[in-house]
C-alpha angles and dihedrals in degrees: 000000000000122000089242093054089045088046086046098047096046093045081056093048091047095050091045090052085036093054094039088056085060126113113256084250099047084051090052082054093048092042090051095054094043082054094050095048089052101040097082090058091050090056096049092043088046089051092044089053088051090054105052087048088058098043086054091056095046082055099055088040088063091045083059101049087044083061098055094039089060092042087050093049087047091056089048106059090044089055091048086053088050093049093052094050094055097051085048091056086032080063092034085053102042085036086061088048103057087044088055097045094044090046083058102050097038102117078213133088101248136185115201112227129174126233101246103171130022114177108218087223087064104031098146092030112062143352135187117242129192095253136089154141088326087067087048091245112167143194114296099007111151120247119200139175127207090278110051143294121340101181128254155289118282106162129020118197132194083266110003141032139206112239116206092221112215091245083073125105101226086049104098113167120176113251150182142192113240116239084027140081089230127139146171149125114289117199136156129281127225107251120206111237118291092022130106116245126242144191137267118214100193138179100033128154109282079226084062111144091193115164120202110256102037119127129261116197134162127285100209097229126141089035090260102104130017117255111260101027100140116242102181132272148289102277083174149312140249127199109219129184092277107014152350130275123201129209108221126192105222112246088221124077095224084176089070104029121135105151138031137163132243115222103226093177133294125312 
């Protein structure tokens, strides 16, 4: 043992028997200042341990609010979903409607059909609806939406039938701007990938006075298409050797487009 931790023993020994010698009052005194010299390490390890029970409760407090916080996150995205659900049946809803109403007050004879198939390589030129043959649908009728011309029937099948949309090359159709005497053949115009395809109004006067934004709707001649039916509208002109060609925004969003009708003669 080294000679320190002897020295430090006995000096212990000799201040308990030191202390024990002492009279019961001079104790109480030792015992007070003992007291007083280790109260003030009571009180900070009583305040520590405070503290680290309310740290622990903080803790699970926060577990609890983490938990409502995910349950909360959970419920809101249901309720977006919902949400979502119920706009989609409010447009299916308004979108009936104004099938039904148009169908109403449509001076043709129309039969609703759905767009079933539409092939990503011809995107603008043709799409597949649910009527055929069995509705007595036939070759060239002309198919519309609420807005405006869509194109015609090619080939009608025992269910089913292609329609040659009007954003198609091979679709002409004989039209003219509205407030003008302007005519020409309007047709489709070929659209690089991701863009959205456009018409082309050719064949107009090179006098032509012709303002972006003006109409363009069919002429009826030729007894494919009845006369009024809106096409789009003047995006811009552009003066050539001989005429003027005209770029035209279609009135119909082909993009978006689920269900059309198929003109089978006047009411």
């Amino acid at each position: 043992m080294k000679p320190l931790n002897l020295i430090a023993i006995l000096l212990f020994l000799a201040g308990v028997i030191w202390a024990f010698t002492r009279s019961e009052q001079g104790v109480r005194d030792i015992q007070r200042s003992y007291y007083a010299v280790i109260d003030p390490f009571l009180k900070n390890g009583s305040s520590l341990k405070q503290e680290v029970r309310e740290f622990r409760n903080e803790l699970e407090h926060s577990s609890t609010l983490q938990a409502k916080l995910t349950s909360a996150e959970a419920q809101l995205v249901q309720l977006r979903t919902e949400v979502s659900h119920l706009r989609k049946l409010e447009q299916e809803n308004i979108d009936l409607r104004a099938a039904l109403h148009f169908k109403e007050r449509s001076p043709f004879r129309v039969i609703a059909a759905n767009i079933i198939r539409r092939k990503p390589a011809t995107w603008w030129e043709t799409v597949t609806i649910d009527r055929g043959l069995q509705d007595q649908l036939k070759d060239h009728l002309p198919v519309i939406a609420a807005e405006g011309l869509v194109g015609k029937v090619d080939r009608p099948h025992d269910e089913s039938s292609t329609v040659i949309l009007l954003t198609d090359e091979k679709c002409q159709v004989s039209a003219k701007i509205q407030g003008t005497q302007e005519v020409g053949i309007l047709s489709g115009q070929r659209a690089q990938q991701g863009q959205e395809s456009m018409l082309l109004l050719r064949y107009l006067s090179k006098e032509a006075k012709i303002r972006p934004g003006a109409s363009v709707v069919t002429t009826g001649r030729g007894g494919l298409f009845p006369a009024n039916i809106k096409l789009g509208t003047i995006v811009s002109t552009e003066l050539g050797a001989f005429d003027t060609e005209a770029l035209v925004k279609p009135a119909v969003d082909f993009a978006a487009l689920d269900s059309v009708f198929v003109l089978t003669g006047h009411k």
